[in-house]
Backbone as a printed PyTorch tensor [residue, N CA C, xyz], in Angstrom:
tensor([[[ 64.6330, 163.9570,  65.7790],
         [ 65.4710, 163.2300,  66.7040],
         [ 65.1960, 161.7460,  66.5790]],

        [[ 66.2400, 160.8490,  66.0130],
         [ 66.1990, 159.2480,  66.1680],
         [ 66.0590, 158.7980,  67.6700]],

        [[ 65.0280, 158.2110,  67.7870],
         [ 65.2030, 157.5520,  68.9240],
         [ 66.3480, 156.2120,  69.3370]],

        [[ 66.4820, 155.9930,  70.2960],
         [ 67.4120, 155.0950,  70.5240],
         [ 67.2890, 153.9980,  70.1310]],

        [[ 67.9790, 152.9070,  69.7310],
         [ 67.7160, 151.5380,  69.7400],
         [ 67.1860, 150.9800,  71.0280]],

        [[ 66.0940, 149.5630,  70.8340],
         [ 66.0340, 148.4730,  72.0990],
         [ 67.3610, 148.2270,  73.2380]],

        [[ 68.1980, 148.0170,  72.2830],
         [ 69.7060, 147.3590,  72.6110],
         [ 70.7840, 148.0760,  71.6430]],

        [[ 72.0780, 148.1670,  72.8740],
         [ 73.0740, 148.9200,  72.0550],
         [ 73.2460, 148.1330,  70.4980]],

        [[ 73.7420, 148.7830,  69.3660],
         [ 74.0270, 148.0330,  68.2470],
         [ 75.1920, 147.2390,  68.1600]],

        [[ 76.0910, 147.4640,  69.1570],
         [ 77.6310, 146.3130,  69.1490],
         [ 76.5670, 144.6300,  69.5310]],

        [[ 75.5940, 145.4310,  70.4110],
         [ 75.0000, 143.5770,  71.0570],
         [ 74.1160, 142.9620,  70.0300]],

        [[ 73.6410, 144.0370,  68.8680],
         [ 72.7710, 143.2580,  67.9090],
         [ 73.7390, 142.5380,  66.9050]],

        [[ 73.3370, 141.3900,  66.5920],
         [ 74.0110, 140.4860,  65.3460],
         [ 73.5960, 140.6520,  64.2610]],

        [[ 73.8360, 140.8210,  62.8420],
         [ 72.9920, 141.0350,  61.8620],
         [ 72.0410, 140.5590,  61.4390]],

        [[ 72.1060, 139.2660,  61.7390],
         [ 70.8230, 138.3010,  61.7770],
         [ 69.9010, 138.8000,  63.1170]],

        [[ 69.9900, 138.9260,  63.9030],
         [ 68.9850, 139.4350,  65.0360],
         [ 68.3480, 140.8530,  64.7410]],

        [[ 69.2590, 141.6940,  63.2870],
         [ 68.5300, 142.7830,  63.3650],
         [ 67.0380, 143.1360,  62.7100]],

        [[ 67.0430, 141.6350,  62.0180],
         [ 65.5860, 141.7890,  61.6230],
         [ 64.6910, 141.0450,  62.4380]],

        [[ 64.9060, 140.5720,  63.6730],
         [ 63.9530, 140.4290,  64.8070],
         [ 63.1940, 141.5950,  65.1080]],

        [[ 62.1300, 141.3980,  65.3950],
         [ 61.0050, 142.3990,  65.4980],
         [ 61.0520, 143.0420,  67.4480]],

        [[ 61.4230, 141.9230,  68.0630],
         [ 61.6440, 142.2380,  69.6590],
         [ 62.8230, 143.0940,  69.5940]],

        [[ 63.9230, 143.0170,  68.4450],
         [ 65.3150, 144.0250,  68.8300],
         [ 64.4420, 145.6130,  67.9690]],

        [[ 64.1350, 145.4760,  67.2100],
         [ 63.5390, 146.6520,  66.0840],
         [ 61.8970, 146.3360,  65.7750]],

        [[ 61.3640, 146.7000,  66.5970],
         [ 60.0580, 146.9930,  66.2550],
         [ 59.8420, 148.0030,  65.1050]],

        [[ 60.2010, 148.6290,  65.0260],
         [ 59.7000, 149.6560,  64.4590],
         [ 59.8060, 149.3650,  62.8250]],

        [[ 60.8520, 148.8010,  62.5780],
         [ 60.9200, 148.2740,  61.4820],
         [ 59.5940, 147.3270,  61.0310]],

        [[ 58.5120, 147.1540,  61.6830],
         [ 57.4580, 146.3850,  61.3080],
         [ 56.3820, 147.0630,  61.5380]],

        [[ 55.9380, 148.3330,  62.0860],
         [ 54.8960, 149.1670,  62.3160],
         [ 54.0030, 149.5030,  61.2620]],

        [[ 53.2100, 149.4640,  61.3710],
         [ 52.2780, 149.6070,  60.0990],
         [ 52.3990, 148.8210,  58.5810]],

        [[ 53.3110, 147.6030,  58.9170],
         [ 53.5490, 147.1030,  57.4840],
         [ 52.4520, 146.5830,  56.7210]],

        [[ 51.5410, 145.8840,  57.6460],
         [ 50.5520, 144.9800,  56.9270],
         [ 49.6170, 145.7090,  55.9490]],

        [[ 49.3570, 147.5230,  56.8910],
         [ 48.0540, 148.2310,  56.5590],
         [ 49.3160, 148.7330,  55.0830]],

        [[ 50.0770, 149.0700,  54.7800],
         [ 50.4770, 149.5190,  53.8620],
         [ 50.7480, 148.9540,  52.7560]],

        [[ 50.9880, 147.5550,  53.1250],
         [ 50.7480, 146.0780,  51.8200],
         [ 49.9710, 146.4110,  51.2480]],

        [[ 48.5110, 146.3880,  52.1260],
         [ 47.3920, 146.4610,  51.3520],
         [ 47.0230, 147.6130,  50.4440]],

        [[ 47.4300, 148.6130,  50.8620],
         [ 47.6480, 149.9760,  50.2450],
         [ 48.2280, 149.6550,  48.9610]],

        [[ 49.8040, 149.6100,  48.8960],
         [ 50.4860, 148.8620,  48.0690],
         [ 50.3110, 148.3900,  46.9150]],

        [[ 49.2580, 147.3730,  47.6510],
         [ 49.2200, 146.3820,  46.3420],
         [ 47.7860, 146.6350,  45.1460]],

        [[ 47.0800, 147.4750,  45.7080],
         [ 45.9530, 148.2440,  45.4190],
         [ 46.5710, 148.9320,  44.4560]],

        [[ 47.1950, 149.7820,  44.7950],
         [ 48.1830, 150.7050,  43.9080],
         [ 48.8190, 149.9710,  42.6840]],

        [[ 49.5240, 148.9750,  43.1360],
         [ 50.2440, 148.0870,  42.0210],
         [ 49.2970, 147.3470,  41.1610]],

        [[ 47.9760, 146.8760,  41.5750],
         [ 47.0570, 146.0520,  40.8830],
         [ 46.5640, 147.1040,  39.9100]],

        [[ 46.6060, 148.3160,  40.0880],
         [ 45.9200, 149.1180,  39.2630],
         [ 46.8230, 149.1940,  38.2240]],

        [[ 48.2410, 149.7690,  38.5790],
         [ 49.4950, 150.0210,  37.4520],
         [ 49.6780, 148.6700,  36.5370]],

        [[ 49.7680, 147.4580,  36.9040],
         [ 49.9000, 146.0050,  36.2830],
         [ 48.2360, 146.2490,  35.2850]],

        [[ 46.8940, 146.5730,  35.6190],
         [ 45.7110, 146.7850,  34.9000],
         [ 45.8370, 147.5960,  33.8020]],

        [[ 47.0340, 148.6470,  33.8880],
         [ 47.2040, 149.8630,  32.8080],
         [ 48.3680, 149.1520,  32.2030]],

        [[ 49.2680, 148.8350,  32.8000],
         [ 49.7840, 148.0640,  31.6980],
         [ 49.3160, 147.1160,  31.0390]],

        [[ 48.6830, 146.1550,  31.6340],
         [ 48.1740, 145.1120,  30.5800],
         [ 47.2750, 145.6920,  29.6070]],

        [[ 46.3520, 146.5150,  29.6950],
         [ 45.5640, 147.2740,  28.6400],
         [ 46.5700, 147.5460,  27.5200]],

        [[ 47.8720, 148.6190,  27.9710],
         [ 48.7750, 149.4220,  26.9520],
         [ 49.0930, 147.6950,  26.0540]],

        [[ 49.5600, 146.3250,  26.6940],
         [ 50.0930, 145.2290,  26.2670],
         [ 48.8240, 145.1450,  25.1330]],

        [[ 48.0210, 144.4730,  25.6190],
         [ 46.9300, 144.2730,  24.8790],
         [ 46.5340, 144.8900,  23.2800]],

        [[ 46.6880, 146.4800,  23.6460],
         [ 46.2610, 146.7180,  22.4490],
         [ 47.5320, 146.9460,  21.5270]],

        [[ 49.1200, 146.4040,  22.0450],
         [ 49.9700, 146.2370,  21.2960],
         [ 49.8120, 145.1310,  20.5920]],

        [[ 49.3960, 143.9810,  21.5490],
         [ 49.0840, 142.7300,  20.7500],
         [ 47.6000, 142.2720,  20.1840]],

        [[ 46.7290, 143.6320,  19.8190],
         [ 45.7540, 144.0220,  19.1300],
         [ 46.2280, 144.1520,  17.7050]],

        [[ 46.8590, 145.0810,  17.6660],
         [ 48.3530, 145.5320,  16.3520],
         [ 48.8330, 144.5140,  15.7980]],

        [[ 49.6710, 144.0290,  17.1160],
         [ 50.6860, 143.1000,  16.4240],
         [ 49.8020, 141.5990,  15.6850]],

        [[ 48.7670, 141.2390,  16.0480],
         [ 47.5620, 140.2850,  15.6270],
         [ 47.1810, 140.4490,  13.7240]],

        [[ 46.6670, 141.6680,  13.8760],
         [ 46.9640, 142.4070,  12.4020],
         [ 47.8840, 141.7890,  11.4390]],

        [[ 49.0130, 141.9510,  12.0050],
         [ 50.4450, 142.1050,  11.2170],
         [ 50.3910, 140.4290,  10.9490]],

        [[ 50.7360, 139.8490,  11.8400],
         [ 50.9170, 138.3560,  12.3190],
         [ 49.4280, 137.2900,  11.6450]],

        [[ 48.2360, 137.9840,  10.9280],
         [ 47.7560, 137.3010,  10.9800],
         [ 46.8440, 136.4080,  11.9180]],

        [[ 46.9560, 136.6480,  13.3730],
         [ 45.9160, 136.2450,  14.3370],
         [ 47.2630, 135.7740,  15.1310]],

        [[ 47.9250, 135.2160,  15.0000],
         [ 48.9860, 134.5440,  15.3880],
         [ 49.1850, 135.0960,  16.9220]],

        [[ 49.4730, 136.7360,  16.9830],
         [ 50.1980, 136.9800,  17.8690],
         [ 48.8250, 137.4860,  18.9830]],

        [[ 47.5560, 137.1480,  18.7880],
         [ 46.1320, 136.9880,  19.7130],
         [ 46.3110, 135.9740,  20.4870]],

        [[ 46.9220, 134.8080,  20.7130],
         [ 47.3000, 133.3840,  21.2050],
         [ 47.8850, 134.2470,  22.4020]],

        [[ 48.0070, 135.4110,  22.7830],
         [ 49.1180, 135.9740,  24.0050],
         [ 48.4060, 136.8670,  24.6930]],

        [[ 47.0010, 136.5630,  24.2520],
         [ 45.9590, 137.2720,  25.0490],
         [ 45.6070, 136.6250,  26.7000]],

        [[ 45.3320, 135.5930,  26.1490],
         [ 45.4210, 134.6600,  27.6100],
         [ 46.3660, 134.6860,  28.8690]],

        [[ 47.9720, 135.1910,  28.1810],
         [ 48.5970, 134.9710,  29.2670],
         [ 49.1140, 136.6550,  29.5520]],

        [[ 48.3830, 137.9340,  28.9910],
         [ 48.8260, 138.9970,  29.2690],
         [ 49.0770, 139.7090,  29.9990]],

        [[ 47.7760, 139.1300,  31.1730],
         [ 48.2690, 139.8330,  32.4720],
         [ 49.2760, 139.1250,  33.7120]],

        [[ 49.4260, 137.7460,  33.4570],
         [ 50.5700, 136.9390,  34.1250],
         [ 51.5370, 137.7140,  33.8740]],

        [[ 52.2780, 137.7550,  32.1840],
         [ 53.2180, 138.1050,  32.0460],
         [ 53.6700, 139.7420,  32.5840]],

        [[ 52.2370, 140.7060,  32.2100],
         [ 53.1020, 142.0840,  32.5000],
         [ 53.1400, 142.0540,  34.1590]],

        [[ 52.2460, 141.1880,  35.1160],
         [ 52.1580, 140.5870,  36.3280],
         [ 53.7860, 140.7660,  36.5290]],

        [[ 54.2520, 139.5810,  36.5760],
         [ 55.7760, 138.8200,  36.3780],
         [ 56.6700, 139.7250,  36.2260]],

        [[ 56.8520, 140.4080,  34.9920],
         [ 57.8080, 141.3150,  34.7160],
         [ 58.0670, 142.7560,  35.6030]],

        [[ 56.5780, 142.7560,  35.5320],
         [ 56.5370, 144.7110,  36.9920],
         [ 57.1080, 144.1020,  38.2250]],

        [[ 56.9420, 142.9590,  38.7370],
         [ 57.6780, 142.9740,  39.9800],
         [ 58.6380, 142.2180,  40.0560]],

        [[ 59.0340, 141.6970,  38.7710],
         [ 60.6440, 141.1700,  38.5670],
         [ 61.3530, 142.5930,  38.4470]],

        [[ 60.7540, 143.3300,  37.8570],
         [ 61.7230, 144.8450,  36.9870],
         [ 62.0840, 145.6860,  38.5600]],

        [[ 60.6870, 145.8600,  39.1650],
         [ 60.7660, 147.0270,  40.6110],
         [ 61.0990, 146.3960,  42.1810]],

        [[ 60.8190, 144.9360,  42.4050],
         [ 60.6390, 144.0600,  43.4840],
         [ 62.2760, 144.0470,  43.6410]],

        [[ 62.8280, 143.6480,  42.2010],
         [ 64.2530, 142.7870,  42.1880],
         [ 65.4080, 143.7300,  41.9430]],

        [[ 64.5750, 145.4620,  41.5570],
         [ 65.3650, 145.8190,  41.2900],
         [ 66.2690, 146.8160,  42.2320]],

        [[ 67.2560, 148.0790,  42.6670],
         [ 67.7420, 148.4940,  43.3040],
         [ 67.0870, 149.0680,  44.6100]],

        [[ 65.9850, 149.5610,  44.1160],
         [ 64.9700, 150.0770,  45.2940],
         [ 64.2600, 148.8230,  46.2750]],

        [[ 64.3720, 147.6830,  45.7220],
         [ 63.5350, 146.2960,  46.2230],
         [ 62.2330, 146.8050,  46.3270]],

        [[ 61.5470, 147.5040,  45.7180],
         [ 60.1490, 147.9350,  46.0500],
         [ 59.2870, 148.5080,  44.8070]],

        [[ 57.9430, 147.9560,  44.8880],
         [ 57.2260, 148.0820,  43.3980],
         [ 56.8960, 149.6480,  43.8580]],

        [[ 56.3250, 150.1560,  42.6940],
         [ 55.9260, 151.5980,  43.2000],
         [ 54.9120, 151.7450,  44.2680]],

        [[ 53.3610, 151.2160,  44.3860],
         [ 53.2080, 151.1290,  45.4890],
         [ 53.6170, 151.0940,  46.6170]],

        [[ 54.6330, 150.1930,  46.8010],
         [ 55.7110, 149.9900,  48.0360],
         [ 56.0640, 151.2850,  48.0710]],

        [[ 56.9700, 152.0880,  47.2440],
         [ 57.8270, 153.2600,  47.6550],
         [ 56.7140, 153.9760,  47.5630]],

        [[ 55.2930, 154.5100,  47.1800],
         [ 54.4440, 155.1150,  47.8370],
         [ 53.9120, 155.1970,  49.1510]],

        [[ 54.3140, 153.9170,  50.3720],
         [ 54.0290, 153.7570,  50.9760],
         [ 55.4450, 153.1240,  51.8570]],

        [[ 56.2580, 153.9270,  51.7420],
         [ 57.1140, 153.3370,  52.4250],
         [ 57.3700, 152.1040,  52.8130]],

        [[ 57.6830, 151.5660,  51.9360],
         [ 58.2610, 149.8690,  52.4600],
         [ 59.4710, 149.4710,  51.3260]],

        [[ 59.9710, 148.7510,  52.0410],
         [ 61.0870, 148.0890,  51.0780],
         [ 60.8950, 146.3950,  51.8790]],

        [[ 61.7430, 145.8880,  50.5030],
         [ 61.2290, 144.1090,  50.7530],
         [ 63.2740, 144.0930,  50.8370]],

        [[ 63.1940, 143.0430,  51.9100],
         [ 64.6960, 142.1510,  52.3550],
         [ 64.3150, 140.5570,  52.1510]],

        [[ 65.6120, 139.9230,  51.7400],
         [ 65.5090, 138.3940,  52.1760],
         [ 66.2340, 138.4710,  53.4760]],

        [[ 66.1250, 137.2300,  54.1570],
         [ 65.9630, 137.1410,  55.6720],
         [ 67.5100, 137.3630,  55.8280]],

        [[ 68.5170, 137.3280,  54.9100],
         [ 69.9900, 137.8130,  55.8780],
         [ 70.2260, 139.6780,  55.1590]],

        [[ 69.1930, 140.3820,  54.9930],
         [ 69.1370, 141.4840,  54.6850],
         [ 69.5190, 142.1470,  52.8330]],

        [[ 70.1710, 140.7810,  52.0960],
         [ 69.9420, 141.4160,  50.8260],
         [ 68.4700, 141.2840,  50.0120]],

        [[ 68.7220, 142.2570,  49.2670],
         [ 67.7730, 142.9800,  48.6800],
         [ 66.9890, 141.6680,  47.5000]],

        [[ 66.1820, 141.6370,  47.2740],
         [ 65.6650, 139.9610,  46.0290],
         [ 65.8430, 140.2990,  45.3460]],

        [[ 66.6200, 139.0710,  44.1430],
         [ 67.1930, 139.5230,  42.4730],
         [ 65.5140, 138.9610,  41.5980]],

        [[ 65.4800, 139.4840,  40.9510],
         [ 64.2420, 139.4180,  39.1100],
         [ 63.6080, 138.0620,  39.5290]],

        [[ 64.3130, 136.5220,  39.9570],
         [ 64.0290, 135.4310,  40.4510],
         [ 63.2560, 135.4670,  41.5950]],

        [[ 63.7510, 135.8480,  42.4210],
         [ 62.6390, 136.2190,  43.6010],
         [ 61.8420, 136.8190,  43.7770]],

        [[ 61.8320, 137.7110,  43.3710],
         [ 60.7290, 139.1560,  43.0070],
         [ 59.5630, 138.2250,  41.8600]],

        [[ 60.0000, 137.8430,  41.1890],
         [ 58.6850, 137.2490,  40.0020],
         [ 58.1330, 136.0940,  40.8840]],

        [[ 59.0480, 134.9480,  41.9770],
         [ 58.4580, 133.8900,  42.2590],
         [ 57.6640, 134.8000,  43.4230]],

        [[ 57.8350, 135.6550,  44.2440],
         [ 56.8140, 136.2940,  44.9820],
         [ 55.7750, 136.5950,  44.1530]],

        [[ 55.3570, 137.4740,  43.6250],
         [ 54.2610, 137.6560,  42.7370],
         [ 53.6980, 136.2770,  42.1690]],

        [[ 54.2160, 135.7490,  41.6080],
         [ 53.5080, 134.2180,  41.2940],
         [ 53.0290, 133.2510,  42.4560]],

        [[ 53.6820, 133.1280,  43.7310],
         [ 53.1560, 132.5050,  44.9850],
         [ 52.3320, 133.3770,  45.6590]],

        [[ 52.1630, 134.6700,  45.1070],
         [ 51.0620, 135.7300,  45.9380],
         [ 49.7620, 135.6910,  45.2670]],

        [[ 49.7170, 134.5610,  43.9340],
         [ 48.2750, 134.6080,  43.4160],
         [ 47.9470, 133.8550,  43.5930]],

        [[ 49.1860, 132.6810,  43.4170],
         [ 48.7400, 131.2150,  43.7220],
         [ 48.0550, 130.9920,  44.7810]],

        [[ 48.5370, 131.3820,  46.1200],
         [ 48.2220, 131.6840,  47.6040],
         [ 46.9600, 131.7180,  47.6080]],

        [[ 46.2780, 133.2080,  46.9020],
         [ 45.3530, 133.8340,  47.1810],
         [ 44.2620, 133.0710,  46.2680]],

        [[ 44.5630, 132.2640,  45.1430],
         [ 43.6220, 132.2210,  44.1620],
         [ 43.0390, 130.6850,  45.2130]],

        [[ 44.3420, 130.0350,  45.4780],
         [ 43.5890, 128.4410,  45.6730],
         [ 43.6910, 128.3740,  47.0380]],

        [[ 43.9960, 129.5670,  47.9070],
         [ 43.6520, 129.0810,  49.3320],
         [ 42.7550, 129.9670,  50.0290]],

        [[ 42.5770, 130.2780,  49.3290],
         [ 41.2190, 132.0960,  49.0700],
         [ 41.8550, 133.2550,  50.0820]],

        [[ 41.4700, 133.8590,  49.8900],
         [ 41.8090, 135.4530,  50.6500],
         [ 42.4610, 135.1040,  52.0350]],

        [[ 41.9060, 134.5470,  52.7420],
         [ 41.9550, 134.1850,  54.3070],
         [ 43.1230, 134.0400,  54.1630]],

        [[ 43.9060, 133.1870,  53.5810],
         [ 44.9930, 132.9530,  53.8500],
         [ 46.0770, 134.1180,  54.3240]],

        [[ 45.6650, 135.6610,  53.6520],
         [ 46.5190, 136.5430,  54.0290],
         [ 46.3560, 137.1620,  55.2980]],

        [[ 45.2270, 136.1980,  56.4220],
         [ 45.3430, 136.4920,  57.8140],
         [ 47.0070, 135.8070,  58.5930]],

        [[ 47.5640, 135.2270,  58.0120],
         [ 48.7530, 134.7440,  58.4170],
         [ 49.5190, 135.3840,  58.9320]],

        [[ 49.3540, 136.7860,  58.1160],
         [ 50.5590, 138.1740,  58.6850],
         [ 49.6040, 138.7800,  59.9230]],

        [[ 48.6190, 138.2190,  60.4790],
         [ 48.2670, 138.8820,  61.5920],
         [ 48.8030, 137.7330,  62.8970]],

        [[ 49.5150, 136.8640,  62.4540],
         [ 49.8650, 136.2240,  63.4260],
         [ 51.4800, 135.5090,  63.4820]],

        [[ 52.1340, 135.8000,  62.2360],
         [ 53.4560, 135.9130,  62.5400],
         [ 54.3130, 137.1970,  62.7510]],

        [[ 55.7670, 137.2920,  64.0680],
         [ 56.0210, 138.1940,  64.6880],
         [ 56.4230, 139.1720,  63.6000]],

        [[ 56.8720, 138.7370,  62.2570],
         [ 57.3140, 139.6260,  61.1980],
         [ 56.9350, 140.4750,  60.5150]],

        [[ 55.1710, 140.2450,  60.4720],
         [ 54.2790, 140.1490,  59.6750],
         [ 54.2890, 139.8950,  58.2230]],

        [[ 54.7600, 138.5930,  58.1990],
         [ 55.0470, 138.0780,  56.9450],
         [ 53.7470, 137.0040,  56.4520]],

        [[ 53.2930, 137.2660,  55.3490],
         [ 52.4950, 136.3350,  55.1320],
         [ 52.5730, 134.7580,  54.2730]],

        [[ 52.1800, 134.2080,  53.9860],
         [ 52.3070, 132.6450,  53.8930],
         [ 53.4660, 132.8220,  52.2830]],

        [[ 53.1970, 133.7810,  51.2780],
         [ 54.3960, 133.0110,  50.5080],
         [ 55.4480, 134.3170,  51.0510]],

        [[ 55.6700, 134.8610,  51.5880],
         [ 56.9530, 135.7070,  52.3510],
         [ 57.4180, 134.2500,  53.0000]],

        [[ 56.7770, 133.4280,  53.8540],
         [ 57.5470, 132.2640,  55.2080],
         [ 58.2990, 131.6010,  54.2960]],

        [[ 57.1170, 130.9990,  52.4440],
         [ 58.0840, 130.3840,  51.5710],
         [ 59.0460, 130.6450,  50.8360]],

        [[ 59.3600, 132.3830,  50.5900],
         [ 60.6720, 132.5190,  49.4210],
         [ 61.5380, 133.3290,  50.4530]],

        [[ 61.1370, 133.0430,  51.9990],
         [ 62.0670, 134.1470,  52.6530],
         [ 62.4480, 135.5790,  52.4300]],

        [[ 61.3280, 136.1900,  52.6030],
         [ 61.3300, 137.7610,  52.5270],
         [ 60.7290, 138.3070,  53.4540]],

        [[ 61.2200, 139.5070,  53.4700],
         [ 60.8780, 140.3810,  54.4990],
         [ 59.9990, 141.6730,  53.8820]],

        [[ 59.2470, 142.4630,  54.3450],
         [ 58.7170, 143.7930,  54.4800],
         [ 58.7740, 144.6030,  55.1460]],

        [[ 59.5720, 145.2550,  55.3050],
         [ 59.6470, 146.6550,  56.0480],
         [ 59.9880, 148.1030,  56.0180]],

        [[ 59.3880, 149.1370,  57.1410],
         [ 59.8170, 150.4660,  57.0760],
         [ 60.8230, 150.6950,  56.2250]],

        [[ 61.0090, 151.3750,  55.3720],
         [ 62.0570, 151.8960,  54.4120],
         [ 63.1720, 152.6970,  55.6950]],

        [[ 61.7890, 153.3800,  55.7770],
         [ 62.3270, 155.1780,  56.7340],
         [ 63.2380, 154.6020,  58.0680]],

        [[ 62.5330, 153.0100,  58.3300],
         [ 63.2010, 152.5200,  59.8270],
         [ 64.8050, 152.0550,  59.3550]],

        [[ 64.4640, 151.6240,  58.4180],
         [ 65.1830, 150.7940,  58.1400],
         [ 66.9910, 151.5940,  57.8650]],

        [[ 66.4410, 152.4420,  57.4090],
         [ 67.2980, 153.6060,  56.6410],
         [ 68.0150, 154.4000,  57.8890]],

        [[ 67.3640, 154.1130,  59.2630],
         [ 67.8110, 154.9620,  60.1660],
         [ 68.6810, 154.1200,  60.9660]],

        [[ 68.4090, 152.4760,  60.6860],
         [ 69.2380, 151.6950,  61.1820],
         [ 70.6810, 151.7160,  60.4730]],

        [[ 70.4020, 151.8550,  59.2900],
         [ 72.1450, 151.7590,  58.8180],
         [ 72.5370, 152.8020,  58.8940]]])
């Protein structure tokens, strides 16, 4: 049984429906499942970069050393690409995410294209690398629970399952 909405849905605006006071629920447990999430995803991006690696182990061979110069940037790139490919793509959600129920919105409810999805992942290391960890206390204190590069590329995180019951 769906429970009822806060407020009838003729009085919600589409922009108000990702207010957290009209739809709570759409934000319940998001933060603890990020972390879940991204645990999950840090591991899958680790197995891929290995599988990368010892392609461009191979391809080094062939190339003469040449193609070893792409060692340095291997895990940025398969970084970049996994959550340009799953972030941006129809599901809006890396596998972690859909292990854990969440899907990502920009703030008027569409879904982020390959551009947004990669600049998240790139402002989620940046974040973390040069403003150290702490910084991801942010989502314990905005109503969205969005953390510091979500406020900058305008995205959202939430319940899949809530979300799904709203439309």
């Amino acid at each position: 049984m769906q429970p009822a909405p806060l407020y009838p849905t003729a009085a919600v605006s589409p922009r108000d429906r990702w207010d957290p006071l009209v739809e709570p629920r759409l934000y319940d447990g998001v933060l603890s499942r990020r972390v879940l999430a991204f645990c999950v995803d840090f591991c899958v991006v680790l197995t891929l970069t290995v599988v990368a690696s010892v392609v461009i182990g191979v391809l080094g061979v062939f190339t003469f050393g040449l193609a070893w110069l792409l060692y340095g940037m291997v895990f940025p790139i398969v970084a970049i690409l996994y959550s340009g490919a799953t972030l941006g793509g129809d599901r809006a959600a890396t596998l972690g995410m859909r292990l854990t129920g969440l899907t990502c919105r920009l703030s008027d409810g569409a879904r982020p294209g390959f551009v947004i999805a990669a600049a998240h992942v790139v402002f989620l290391y940046l974040s973390v690398s040069i403003l150290t960890p702490l910084v991801l206390a942010v989502g314990l204190f905005t109503r969205r629970k969005q953390l510091l590069h979500d406020l900058v590329l305008g995205t959202l995180f939430v319940d899949r399952g809530a979300l799904d019951r709203l439309a």
